[in-house]
C-alpha positions in Angstrom: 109.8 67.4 103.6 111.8 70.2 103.6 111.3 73.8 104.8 112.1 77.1 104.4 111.5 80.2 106.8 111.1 83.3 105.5 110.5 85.6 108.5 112.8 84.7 110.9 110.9 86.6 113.7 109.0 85.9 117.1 106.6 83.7 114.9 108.9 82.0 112.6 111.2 81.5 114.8 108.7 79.4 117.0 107.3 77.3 114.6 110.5 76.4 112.1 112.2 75.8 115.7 110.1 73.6 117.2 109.7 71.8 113.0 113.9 71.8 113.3 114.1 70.7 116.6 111.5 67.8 116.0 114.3 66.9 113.3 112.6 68.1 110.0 115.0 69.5 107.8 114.3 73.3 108.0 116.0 76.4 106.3 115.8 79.7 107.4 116.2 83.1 106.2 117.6 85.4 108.4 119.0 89.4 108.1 119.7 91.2 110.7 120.9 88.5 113.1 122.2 86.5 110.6 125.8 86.9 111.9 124.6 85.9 115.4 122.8 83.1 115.0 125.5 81.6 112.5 127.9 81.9 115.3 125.3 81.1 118.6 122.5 79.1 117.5 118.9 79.9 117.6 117.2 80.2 121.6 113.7 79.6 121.9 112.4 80.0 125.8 109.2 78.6 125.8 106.5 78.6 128.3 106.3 74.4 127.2 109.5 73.7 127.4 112.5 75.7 126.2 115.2 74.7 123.7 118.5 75.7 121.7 119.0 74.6 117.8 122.9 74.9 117.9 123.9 74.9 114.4 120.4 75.7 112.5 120.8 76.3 108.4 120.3 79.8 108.0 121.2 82.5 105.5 121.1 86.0 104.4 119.8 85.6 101.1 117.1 83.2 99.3 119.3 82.3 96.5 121.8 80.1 98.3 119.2 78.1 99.9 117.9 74.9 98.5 114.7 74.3 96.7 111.7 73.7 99.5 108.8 71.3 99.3 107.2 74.2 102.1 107.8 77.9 102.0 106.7 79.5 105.3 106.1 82.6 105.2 105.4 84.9 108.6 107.2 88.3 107.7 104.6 90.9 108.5 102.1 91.9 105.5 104.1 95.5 105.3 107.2 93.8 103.5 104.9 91.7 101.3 106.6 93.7 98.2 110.0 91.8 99.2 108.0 88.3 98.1 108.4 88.6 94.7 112.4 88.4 94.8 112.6 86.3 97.8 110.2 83.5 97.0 111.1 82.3 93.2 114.3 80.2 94.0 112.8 78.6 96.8 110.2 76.8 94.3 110.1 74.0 92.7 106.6 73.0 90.6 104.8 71.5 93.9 105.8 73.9 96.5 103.4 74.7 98.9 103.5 78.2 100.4 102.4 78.8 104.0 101.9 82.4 104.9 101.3 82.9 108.5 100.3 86.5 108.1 97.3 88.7 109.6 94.6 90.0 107.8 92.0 89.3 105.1 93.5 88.9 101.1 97.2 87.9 101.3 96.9 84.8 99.9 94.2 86.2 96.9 97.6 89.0 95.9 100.4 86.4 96.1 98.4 84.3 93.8 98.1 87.3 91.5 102.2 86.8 90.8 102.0 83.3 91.3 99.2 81.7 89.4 100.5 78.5 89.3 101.5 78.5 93.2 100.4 76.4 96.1 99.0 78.2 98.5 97.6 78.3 102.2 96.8 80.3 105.2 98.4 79.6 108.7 96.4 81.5 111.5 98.8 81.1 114.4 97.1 81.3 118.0 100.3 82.3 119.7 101.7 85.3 122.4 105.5 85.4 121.4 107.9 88.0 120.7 112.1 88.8 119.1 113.4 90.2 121.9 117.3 90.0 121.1 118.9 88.3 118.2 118.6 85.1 117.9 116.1 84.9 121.2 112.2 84.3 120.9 110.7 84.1 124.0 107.4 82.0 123.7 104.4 83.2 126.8 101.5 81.5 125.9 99.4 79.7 123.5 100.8 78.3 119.9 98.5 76.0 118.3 98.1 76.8 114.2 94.9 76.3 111.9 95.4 75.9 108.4 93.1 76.8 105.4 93.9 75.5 101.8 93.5 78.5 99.7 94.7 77.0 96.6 97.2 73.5 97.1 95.7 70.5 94.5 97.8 68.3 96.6 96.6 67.1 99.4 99.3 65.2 100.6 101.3 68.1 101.3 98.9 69.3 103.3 98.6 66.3 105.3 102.3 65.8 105.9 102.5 69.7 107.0 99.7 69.4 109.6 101.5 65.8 110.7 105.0 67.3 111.0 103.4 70.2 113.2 101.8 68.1 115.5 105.5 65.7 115.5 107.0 68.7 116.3 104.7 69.9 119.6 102.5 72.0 117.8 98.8 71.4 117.6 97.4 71.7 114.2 94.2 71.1 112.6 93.1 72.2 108.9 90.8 74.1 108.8 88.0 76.3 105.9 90.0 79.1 104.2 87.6 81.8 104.5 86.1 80.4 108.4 89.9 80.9 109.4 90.4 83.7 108.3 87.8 85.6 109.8 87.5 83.8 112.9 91.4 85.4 113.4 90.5 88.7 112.3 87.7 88.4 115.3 90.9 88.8 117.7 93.0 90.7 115.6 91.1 93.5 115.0 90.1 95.1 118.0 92.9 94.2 120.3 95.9 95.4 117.6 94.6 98.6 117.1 93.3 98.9 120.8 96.2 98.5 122.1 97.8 101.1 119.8 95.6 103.6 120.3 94.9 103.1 124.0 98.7 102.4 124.9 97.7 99.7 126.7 98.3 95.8 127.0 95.3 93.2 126.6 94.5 92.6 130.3 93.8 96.8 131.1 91.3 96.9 128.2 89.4 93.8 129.2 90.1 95.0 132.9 87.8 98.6 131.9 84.0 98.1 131.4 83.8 100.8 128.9 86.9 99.7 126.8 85.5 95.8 127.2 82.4 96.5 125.8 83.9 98.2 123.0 86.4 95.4 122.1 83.2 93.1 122.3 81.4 95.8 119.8 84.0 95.4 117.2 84.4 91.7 117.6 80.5 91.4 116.9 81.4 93.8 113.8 83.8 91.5 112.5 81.4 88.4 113.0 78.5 90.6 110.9 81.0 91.3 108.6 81.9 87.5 108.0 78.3 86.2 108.0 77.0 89.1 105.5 80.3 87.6 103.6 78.5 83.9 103.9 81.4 82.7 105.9 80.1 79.8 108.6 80.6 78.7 111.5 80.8 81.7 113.1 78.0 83.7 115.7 78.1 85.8 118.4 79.2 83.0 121.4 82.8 83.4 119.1 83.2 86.9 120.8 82.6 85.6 123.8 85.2 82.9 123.4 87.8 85.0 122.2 87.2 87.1 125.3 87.4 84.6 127.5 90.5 83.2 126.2 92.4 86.6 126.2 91.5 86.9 130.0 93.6 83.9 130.7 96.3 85.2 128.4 99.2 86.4 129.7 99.3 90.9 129.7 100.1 90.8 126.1 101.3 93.4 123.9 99.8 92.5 120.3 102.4 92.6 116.6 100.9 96.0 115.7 101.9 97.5 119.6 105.0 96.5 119.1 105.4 97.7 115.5 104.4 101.2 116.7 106.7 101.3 119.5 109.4 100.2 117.6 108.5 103.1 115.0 107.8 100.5 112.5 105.0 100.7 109.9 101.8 98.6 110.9 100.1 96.5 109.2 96.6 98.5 108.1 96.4 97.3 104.8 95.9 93.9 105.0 94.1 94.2 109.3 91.4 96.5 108.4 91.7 98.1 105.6 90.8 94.8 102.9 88.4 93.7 105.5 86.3 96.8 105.5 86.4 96.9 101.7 85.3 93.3 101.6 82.3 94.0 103.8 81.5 97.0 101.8 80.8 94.9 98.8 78.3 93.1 100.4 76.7 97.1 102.2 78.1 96.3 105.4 79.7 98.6 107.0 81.7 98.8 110.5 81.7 101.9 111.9 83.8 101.4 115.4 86.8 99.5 113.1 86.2 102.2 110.4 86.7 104.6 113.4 90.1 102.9 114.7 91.4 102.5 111.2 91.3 106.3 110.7 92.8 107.3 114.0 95.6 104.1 113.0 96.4 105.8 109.4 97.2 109.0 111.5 99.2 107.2 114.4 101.0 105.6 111.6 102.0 108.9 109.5 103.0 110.7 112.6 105.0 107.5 114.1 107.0 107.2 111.0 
């Protein structure tokens, strides 16, 4: 199959690295660093093994690239607007698109424009960041699930999950909606925690009082999810997810990085959806209510 990256940050530079370097034939979209990367290549250090794609396919503009079979998406929910441009000359009529994105809804208001489109989610499990053009480095984790949202072709998806796992990257598919929200357990508390707190995700697991609070919201997000009728999902989740960040590497999450980098974060589509979602069913979370008020300020007077 062939691939295109739209997003050619910490995460998709990972995973359309480690696709090209498997040998898939993968495209990517590139801006800033386009110039570099045309000229250097595309490093990826990696904490399983660390590699250089000399002379990737890149561009600076979605036009001049050929049509994809897979459209991955992992630009950060804030520049979803750009999709609308970027994404049509990728297609052809069986395109899958993969967004690897946080939060709860992007895939229900890319379908909006795209009725027709293939859709699914990618909920990356992965500590990696941009740290120069053209560099990712790669510290832990990097396993993806995927959740069909909306692809009538099941083949694709199978061929998708195989080339992932050809390439080094563990992959299982995985319920739309279960995904989803099983992410948002993580993603929820420690993005805006770490925000708000200035702090990495070893000192707030290190503090009783900040631990216990990460494991309240957590257990807010699992309510949230089973007043939703989502499955698979209980309270020994929040304890997994806890004891998997303790053997993370100190990590600073996308959204601490966003706001030191005076960059908009990603609200929207982290809490804000989420909380409306629960609200239709009369729950309510009152401690990620709490951190997505003091975010909306921290974002205002970051900007």
């Amino acid at each position: 199959m062939k691939y295109a990256i739209i997003g050619t940050g910490a995460v998709g530079s990972y995973y359309g690295g480690k696709l090209a370097h498997s040998g898939c034939d993968v495209h990517f979209l590139l801006h800033s660093d386009y110039e570099y990367v045309k000229q250097h290549g595309l490093q990826v250090d990696s904490c399983d093994g660390s590699f250089h794609l000399d002379h990737p396919h890149v561009y600076s503009n979605t036009a001049d690239m050929p049509k994809a079979d897979v459209v991955i998406v992992a630009l950060k929910t804030t520049r979803n607007h750009l999709l609308a441009t970027l994404l049509p000359p990728l297609f052809h009529k069986d395109t899958l698109v993969l967004l690897i994105q946080n939060g709860i809804g992007p895939e229900a208001e890319l379908q909006k424009q795209f009725p027709d489109l293939y859709l699914a989610a990618g909920l990356a499990f992965i500590c990696s960041s941009k740290t120069e053009p053209g560099r990712v480095n790669h510290q832990c984790y990097g396993s993806i699930n995927i959740g069909n949202y909306s692809c009538k072709d099941t083949r694709i998806m199978d061929q998708l999950i195989a080339d992932f796992n050809q390439a080094g990257v563990k992959a299982l598919e995985v319920e739309y909606r279960e995904a989803r929200w099983k992410k948002a357990v993580w993603n929820m508390p420690f993005n805006g925690m770490t925000v708000v707190m200035n702090a990495q995700t070893n000192q707030l697991l290190a503090n009783p009082a900040t631990r216990e609070l990460i494991h309240r919201q957590m257990m807010e997000v699992i309510g949230a999810a089973q007043a939703l009728g989502v499955q698979n999902i209980d309270a020994s989740f929040a304890d997994k997810m806890i004891d998997m960040t303790l053997t993370m590497t100190p990590y600073s999450p996308s959204m601490k990085l966003d706001y030191d980098f005076h960059r908009p974060m990603e609200i929207a589509y982290l809490y804000s959806h989420a909380i409306a979602e629960a609200h239709t069913v009369g729950y309510s979370m009152p401690c990620l209510e709490m951190l997505e008020a003091q975010l909306k300020f921290l974002d205002v007077s970051n900007s």
